[in-house]
C-alpha positions in Angstrom: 52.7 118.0 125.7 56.3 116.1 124.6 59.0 118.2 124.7 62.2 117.2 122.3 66.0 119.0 122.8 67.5 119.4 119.1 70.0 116.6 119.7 67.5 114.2 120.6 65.6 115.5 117.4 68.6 115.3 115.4 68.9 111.3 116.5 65.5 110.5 115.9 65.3 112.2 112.1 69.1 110.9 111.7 69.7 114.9 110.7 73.0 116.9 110.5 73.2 120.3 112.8 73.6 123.6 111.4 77.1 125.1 113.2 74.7 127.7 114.8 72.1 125.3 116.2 72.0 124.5 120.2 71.6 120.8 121.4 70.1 121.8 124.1 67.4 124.3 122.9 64.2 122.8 124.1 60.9 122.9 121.2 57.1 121.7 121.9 55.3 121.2 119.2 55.6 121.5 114.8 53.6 124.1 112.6 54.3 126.0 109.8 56.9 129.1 109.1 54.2 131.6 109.5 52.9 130.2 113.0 55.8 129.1 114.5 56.8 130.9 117.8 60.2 130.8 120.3 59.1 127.2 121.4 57.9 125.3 118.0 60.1 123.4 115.2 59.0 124.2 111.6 60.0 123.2 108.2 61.2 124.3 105.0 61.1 121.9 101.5 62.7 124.3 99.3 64.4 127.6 98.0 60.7 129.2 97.0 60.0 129.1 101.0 63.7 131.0 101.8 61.6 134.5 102.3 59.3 132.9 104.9 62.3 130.7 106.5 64.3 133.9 106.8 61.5 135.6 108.7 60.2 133.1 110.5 60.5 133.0 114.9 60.7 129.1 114.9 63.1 128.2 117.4 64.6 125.7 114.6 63.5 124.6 110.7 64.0 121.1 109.1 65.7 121.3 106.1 67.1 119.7 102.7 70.3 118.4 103.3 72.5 121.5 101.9 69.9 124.4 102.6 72.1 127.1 104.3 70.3 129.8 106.7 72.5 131.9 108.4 71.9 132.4 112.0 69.1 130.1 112.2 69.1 126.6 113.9 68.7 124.3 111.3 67.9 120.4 111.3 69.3 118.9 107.5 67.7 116.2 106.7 67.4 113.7 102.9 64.0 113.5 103.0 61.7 117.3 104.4 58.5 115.1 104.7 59.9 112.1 106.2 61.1 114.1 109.0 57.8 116.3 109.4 55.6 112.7 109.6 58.2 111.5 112.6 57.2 114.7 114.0 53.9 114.9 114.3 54.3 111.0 115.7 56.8 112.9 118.3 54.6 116.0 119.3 51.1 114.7 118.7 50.8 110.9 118.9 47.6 108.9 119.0 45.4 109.3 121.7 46.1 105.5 123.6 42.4 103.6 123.6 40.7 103.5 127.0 39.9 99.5 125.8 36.3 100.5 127.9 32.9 100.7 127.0 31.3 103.9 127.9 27.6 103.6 130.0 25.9 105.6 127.3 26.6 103.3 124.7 23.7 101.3 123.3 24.8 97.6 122.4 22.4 94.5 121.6 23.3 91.7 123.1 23.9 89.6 120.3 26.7 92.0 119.3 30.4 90.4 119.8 33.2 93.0 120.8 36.6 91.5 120.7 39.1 92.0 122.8 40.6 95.5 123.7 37.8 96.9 121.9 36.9 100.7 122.5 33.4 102.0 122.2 32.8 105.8 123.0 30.0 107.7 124.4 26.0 107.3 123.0 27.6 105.0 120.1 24.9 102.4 118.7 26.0 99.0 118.0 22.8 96.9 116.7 22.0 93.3 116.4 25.0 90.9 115.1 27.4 93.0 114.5 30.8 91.9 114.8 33.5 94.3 116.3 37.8 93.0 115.4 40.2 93.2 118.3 41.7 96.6 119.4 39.4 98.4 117.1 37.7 102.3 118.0 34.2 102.7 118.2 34.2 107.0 118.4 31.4 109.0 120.4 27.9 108.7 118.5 28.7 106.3 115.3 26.0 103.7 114.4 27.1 100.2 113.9 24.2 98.1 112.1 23.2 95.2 112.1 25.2 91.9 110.9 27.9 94.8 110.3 31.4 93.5 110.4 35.0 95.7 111.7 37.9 93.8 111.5 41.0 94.5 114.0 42.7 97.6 114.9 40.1 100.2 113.1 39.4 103.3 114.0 36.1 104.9 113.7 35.6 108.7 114.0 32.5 110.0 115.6 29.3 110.2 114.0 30.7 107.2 111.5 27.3 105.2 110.3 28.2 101.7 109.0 24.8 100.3 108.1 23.7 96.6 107.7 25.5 94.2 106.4 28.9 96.4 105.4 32.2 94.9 106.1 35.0 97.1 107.0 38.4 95.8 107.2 40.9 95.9 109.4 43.5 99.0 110.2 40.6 100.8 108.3 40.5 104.6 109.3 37.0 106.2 109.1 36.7 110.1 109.2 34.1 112.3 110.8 30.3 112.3 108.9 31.5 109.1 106.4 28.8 107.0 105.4 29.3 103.4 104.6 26.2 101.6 102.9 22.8 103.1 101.7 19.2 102.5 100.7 19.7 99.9 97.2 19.4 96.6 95.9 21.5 94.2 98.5 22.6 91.8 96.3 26.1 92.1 98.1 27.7 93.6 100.8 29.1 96.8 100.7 33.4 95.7 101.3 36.1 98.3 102.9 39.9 96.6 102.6 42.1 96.7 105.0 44.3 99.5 105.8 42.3 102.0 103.6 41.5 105.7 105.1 38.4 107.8 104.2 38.0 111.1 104.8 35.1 112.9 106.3 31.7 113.5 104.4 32.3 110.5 102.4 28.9 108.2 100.6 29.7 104.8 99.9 26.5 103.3 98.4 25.0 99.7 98.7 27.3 96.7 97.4 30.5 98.6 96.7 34.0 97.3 97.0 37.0 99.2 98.2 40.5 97.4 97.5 43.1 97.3 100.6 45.3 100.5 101.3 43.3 103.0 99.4 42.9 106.7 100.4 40.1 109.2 99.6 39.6 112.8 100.3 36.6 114.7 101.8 33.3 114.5 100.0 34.5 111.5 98.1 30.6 110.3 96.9 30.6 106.5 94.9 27.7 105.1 93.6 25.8 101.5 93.9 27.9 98.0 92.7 30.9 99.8 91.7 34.3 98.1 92.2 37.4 100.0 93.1 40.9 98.7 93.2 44.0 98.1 95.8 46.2 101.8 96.2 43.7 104.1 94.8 44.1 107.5 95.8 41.0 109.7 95.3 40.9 113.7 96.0 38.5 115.8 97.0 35.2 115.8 96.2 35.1 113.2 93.2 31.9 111.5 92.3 31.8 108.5 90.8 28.2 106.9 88.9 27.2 103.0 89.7 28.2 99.8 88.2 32.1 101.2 87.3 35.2 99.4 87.8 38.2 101.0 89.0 41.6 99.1 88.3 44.5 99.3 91.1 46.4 102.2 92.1 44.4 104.8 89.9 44.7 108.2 91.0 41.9 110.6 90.5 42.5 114.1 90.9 39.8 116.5 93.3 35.9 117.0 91.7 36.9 114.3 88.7 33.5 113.2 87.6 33.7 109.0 86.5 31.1 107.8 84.2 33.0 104.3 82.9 35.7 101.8 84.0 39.1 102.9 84.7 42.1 100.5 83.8 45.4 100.1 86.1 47.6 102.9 87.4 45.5 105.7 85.4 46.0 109.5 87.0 42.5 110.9 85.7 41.4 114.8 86.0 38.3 116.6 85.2 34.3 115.4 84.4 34.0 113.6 82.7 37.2 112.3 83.8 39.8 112.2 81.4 43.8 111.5 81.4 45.3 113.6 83.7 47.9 115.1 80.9 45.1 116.1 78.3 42.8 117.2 81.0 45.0 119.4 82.0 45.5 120.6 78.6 41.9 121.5 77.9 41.8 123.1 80.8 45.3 125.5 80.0 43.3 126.0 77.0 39.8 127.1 78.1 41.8 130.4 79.6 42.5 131.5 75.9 38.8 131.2 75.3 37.6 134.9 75.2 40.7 136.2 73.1 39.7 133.1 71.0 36.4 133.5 70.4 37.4 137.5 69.7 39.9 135.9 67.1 37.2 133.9 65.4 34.6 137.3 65.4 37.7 139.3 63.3 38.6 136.5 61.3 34.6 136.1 60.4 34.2 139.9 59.8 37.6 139.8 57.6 36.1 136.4 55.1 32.7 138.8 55.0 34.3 141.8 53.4 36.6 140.0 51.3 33.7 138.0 49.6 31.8 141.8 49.4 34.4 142.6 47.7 34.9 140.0 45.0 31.6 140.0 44.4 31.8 143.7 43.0 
């Protein structure tokens, strides 16, 4: 486990001390305010978190620049996240790759590893496939055939990338995703380089996933559709076949898309919709019941006013 004193801490996040902070107190590890104990570093991005900071037995809190809390070590820093991302690279880097092929692996022969190439235990790696440079290969994924991996990609156990898909390189694959599926294989089914998927994700037969795009768990997207460079996707969205997603859309968790999506849209809901009116509908739908009760005595009111100019 890496161990960090505050001053070297203070270097690396290029942070101003608090007056009561020790350079030499000694911290293991970063987790939140109501976790942290006497040896852990946490953070705070804001005055709605002072009643947790206050209370909290972190050993010392990252900061905005400014943030005052008296009798606590503090680490004030321009930018809270920034700081908490060089953390995690301090206290939990990246396991190093062995660069070795486990014995349990199954690989055909015509399969071509690169160089530096890291394949994990009982991983399947089938006819053809083609595996980049410096690339992960995690414990039980299935590799099909002609599949192709470019350099430096990591591959979380129990990935499947079936036939014919090509995956990028500095592609991340979480846990349970699924690239390619029973359909029409016109094309290949295309992963850009330097996009992340989460786990529990379904990429269907001859889709295309732009460079540097980042999707949530339980992301599901239908046959032949297209989707851009710097798309971020939450949780859950589902989107139906033969749709085109411009770049850098955003689409906010359980959107539902049933047609194409121009450049730099944030969408919400299902049937997806701008994310401004989406949310708008949605503020609404609360009011519904006294609505609806609105309507009944405004209906009841019209009723007796015609009874009565009928008389």
């Amino acid at each position: 486990m890496s161990k960090y004193k505050l001053r070297e801490l203070r270097e690396k996040l290029e942070a101003e001390m608090s007056p009561s902070a020790v350079d030499d107190l000694e911290v293991s590890g970063l987790t939140t305010l109501e976790t942290a104990g006497a040896s852990d570093i946490s953070f705070v991005t804001s005055e709605k978190f002072r009643p947790q900071a206050e209370a909290t037995k972190a050993a010392a809190i990252i900061t905005p620049a400014g943030f005052e809390l008296p009798g606590k070590s503090l680490l004030q820093v321009k930018n809270v996240w920034q700081a908490v991302i060089q953390c995690l690279d301090l206290f939990y880097p990246e396991p190093k790759p062995t660069c070795l092929t486990h014995p349990t692996a199954c690989i055909a022969q015509s399969a071509r590893l690169g160089k530096g190439v890291t394949v994990e235990p009982m991983a399947v790696i089938e006819d053809g496939a083609q595996i980049g440079d410096g690339s992960i290969i995690g414990a039980l994924c299935y590799i099909g055939r002609n599949v192709t991996i470019g350099e430096k990609t990591l591959l979380h156990p129990r990935v499947s990338v079936m036939a014919d898909c090509v995956v990028g390189s500095h592609v991340i694959l979480h846990p349970g995703a699924v690239i390619g599926s029973d359909g029409f294989k016109f094309e290949v089914i295309r992963i850009g380089r330097g996009t992340k998927l989460d786990n529990l994700i379904q990429i269907a037969h001859n889709v295309k996933v732009g460079p540097y795009c980042m999707m949530a768990a339980q992301v599901g997207i239908a046959g032949s559709t297209k989707v851009g460079a710097g798309c971020i996707f939450g949780g859950q969205v589902g989107i139906r076949d033969n749709v085109t997603i411009g770049n850098n859309v955003m689409l906010a968790a359980q959107s539902g898309v049933n047609k194409d999506i121009p450049d730099g849209a944030q969408m919400f809901g299902a049937p997806a919709m701008p994310a401004r009116e989406g949310m708008k509908i949605v503020m609404a739908m609360q009011h519904l019941p006294e609505m609806m009760q609105t309507i009944r005595d405004l209906k009841k009111r019209i009723e007796s006013l015609e009874k009565e100019s009928q008389r």
